[in-house]
N, C-alpha and C positions, 0 to 999 in steps of 0.2 A: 552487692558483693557476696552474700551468702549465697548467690546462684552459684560458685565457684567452687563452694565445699566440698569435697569429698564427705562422703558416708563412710565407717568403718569397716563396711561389706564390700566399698566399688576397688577397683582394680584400676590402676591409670592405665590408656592404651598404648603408652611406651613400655610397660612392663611383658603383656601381651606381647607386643611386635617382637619384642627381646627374645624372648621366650623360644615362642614360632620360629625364628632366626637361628637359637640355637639347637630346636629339634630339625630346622632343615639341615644344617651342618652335621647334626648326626648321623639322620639316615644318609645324607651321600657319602658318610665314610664307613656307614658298616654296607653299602648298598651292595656291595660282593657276597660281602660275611655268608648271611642266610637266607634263604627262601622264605617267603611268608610261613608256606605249610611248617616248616622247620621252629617254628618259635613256638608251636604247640604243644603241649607235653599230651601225654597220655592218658592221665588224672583230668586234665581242661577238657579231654574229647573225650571221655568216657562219662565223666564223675559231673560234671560242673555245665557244660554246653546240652541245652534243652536238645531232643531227641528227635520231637517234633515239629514244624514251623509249618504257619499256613499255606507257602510256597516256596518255592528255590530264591526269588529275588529278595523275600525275608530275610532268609537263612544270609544270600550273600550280602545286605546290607549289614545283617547284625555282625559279620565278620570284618567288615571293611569299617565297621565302627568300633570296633574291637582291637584290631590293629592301631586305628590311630588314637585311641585311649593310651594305647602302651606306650606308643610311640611319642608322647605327649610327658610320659611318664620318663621316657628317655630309657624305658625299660627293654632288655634284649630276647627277654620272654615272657608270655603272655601269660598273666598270675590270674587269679579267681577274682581280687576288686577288682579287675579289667572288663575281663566278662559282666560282676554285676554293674558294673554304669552302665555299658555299653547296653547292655539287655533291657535297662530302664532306661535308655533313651531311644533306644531304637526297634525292641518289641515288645516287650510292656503296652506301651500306649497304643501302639496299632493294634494290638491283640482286643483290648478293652474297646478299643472305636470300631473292628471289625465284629464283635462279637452285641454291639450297639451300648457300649458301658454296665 
């Protein structure tokens, strides 16, 4: 019966699905609102968004995980915690695995 336990740390996967369900209802009703480019500030592109990336397919994954960070967030622009997860999960670690750790 303890196989059944939850840990203090797990998440059930109906909470999940919930979740997911309520950021797809989101974005299809802001899906007009704005443009991707448009949820950028200025301060994100200048101040905060690395300058450099080893290639364009970097750059556009770290964006498109950047996006769905926010959008996760149910966020309508893209703040600085967005950036840093998305950059530690998405070029952080390629960086350190291309560069050989």
């Amino acid at each position: 019966a303890s196989f059944f336990k939850k840990s203090p740390n797990e998440v059930a996967g109906t909470i999940i699905l919930s979740h997911l369900e309520k950021v797809r209802v989101w974005k299809a009703e802001r899906a007009l609102a704005k443009s991707p480019t448009e949820r950028w500030s200025e301060f994100i592109k200048k101040q905060i968004w690395p300058s450099e990336f080893s290639s364009i397919r970097r750059h556009n994954a770290a964006v498109k995980v950047t996006l769905t960070v926010a959008d996760l967030d149910l966020s309508e622009q893209i703040r600085p915690e967005h950036v840093e997860e998305a950059l530690a999960l998405a070029h952080y670690p390629f960086e350190r695995m291309n560069r050989g750790f």
